[in-house]
C-alpha positions as CSV (number, residue, x, y, z in Angstrom):
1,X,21.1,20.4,-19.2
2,X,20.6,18.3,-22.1
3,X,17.7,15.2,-21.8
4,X,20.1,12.5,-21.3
5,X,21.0,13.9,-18.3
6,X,17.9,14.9,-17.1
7,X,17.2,10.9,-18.0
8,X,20.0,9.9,-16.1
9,X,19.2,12.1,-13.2
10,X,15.8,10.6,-12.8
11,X,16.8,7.2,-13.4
12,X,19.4,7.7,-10.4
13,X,16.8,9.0,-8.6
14,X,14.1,6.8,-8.8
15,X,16.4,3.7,-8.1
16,X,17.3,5.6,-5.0
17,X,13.7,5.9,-4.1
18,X,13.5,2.3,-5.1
19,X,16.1,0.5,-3.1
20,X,14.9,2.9,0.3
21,X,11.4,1.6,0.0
22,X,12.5,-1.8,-0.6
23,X,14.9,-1.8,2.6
24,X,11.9,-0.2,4.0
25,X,9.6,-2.9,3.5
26,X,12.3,-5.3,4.4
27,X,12.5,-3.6,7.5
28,X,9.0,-4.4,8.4
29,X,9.0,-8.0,7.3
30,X,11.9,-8.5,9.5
31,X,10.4,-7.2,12.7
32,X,7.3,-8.9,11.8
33,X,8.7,-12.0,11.8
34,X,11.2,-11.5,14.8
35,X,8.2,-10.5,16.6
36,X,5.8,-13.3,15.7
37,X,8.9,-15.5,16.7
38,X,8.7,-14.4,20.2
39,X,5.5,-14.0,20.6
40,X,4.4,-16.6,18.9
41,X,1.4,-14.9,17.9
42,X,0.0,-12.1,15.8
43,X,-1.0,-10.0,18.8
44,X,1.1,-7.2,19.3
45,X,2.3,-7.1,15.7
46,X,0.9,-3.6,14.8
47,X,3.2,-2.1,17.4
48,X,6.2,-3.8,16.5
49,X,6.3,-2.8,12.9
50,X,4.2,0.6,13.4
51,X,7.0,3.2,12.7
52,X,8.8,1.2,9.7
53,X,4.7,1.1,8.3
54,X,3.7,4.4,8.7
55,X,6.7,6.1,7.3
56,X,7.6,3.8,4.5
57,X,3.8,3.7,3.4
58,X,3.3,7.4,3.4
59,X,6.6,7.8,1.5
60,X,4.4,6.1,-0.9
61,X,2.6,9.1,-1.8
62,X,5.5,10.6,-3.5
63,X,4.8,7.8,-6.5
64,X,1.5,9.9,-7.2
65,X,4.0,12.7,-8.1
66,X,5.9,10.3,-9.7
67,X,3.1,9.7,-12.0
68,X,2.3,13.4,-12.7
69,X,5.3,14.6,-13.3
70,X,5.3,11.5,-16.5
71,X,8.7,10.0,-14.4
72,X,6.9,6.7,-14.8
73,X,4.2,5.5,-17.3
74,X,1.7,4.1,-14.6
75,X,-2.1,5.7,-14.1
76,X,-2.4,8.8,-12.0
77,X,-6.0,7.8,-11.3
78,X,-5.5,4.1,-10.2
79,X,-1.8,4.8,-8.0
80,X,-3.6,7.5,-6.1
81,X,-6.5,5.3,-5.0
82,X,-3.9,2.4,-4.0
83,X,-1.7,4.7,-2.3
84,X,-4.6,6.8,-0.9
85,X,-6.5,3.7,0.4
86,X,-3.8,2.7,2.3
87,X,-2.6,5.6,4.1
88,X,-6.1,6.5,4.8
89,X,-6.2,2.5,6.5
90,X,-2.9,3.2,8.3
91,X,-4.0,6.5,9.8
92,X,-7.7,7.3,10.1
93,X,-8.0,3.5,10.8
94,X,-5.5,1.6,12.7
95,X,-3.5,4.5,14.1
96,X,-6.8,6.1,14.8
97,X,-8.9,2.9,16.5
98,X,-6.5,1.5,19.1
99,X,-8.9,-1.4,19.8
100,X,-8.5,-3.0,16.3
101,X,-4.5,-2.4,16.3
102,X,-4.4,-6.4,17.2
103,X,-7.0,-7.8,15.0
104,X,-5.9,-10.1,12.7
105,X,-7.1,-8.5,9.7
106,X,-3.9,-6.0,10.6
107,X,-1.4,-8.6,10.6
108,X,-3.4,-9.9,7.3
109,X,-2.7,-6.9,5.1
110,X,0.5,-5.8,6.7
111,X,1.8,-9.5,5.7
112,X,0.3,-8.9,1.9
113,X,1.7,-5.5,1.7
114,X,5.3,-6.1,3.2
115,X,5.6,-9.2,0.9
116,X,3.8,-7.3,-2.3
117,X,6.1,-3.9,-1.6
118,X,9.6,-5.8,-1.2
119,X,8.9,-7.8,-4.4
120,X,7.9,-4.5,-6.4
121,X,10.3,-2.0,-5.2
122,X,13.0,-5.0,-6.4
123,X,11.3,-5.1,-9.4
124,X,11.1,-1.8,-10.1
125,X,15.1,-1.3,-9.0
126,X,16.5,-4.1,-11.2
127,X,14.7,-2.8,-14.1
128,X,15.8,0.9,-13.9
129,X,19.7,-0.5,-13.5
130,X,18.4,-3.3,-16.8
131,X,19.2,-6.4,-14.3
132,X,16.1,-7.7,-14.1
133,X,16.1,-11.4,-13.3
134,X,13.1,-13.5,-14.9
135,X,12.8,-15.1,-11.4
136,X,12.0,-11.3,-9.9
137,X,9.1,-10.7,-12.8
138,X,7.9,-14.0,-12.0
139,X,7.0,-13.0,-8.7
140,X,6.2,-9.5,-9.5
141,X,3.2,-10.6,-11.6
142,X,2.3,-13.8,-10.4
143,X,2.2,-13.6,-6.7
144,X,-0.5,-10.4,-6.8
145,X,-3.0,-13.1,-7.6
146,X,-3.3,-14.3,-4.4
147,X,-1.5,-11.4,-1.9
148,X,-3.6,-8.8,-3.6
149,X,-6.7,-10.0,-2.3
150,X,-5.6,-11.2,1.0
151,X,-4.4,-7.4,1.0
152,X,-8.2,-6.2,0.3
153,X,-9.8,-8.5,2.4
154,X,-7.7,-7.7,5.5
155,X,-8.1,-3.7,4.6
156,X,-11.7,-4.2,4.8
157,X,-11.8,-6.5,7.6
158,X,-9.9,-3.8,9.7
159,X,-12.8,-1.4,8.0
160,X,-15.8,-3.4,9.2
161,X,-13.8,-4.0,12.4
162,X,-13.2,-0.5,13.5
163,X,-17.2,0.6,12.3
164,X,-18.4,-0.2,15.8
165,X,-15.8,1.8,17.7
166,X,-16.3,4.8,15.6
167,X,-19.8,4.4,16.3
168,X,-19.7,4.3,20.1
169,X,-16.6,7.2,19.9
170,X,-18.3,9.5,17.4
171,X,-14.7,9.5,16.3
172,X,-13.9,12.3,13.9
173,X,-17.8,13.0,13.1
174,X,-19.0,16.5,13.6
175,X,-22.6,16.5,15.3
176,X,-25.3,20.1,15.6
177,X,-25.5,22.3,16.3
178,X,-22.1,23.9,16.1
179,X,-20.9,27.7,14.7
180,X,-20.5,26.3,11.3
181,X,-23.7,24.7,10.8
182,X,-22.8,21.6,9.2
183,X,-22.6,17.8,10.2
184,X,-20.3,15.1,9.7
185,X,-20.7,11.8,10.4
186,X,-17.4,9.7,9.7
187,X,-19.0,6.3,10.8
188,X,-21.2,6.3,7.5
189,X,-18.0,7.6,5.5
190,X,-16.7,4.0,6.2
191,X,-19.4,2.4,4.7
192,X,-18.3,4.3,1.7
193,X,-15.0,3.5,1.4
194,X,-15.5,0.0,1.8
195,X,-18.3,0.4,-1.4
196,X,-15.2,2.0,-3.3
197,X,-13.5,-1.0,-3.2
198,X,-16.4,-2.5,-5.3
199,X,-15.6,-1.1,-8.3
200,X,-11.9,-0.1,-8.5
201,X,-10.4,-3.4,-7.0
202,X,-11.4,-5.2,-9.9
203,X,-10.0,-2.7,-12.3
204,X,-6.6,-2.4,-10.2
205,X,-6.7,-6.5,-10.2
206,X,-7.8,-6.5,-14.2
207,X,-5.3,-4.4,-14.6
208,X,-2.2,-6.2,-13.0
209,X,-3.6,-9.7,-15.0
210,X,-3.1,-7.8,-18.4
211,X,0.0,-7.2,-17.0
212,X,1.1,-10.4,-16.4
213,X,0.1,-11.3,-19.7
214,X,1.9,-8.8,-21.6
215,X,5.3,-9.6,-19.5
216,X,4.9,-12.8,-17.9
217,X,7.2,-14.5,-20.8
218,X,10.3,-12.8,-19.7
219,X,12.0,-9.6,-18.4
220,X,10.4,-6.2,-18.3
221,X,12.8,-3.2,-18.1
222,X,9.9,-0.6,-17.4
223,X,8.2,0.5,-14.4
224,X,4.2,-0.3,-14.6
């Protein structure tokens, strides 16, 4: 197979990936909002979008493959924190600690991530099929600066919000004695994570800004 095919075959496959994510995401904004309509509140809003959330963001793990395998140029190191950090939030955290499932923080960084995720997985799909609309880069590197932070601050929100629950539950901590002599303590592993965030979400945010200055001007045919 010669390496214009193998091109093409990736291209094709990655704009298949592309547009399923983006439906995905679609999917979750429009249950969101159809719930939020009947509702009329945020309550409740974890459970209507759960499934669409947790399979659509776990898919998202195959992008760290992406990145080794060289099908697309971004960082290995910096899309496997992002995509690590939020499955980690969806499952140990609001999957895990049913008592924050209708904190607002949830509903914060599910809105920031359905709206971020449908505006990159179009991006990304219009510029593998050279379509790219100026409108769609726009968005793609100008509305970060403000849904990427809402999108930390409601992951770490839900964070400090499920701390005191994992306290009282000893959830997922290991105490001794016990046959394998060792202790885990998964309440103080939070505290961690949320010092992570210190200094990688200003490189991840850094990074996105040089972005938008490099492309900002017009179209961008490559995925980032």
């Amino acid at each position: 197979m010669s390496k214009r095919q193998v091109s093409g075959l990736v291209t094709a496959y990655l704009v298949v990936y592309n547009v399923i994510l983006c439906a995905g995401w679609t999917a979750v904004g429009v249950m969101g909002v159809r719930h939020y309509m009947q509702a009329k509140s945020f309550i409740g809003m974890y459970d209507a979008v759960e499934l669409p959330l947790k399979l659509f963001q776990t898919a998202a793990m195959l992008e760290v493959v992406h990145c080794a395998l060289g099908l697309v140029s971004s960082s290995v190191v910096l899309t496997a924190f992002q995509v690590a950090s939020r499955v980690f939030l969806v499952w140990a955290i609001t999957h895990s600690v049913r008592e924050v499932q209708n904190d607002a923080s949830v509903t914060l960084y599910i809105t920031a991530w359905t709206l971020t995720e449908i505006i990159r997985y179009a991006f990304y799909t219009f510029g593998l099929l050279n379509r790219l609309p100026y409108v769609l880069t726009w968005c793609r590197y100008t509305l970060f600066i403000f849904l990427y932070p809402l999108g930390v601050c409601g992951e770490l929100l839900t964070v400090y919000a499920a701390i005191p629950y994992v306290k009282n539950s000893g959830l997922y901590s290991i105490s001794l004695p016990n046959d394998l002599n060792v202790s885990f303590d998964y309440y103080y592993i939070l505290f961690i994570i949320m010092l992570l965030y210190v200094p990688i979400f200003p490189r991840l945010y850094s990074h996105m800004i040089r972005q938008r200055r490099k492309v900002i001007g017009g179209g961008s045919k490559k995925q980032e």
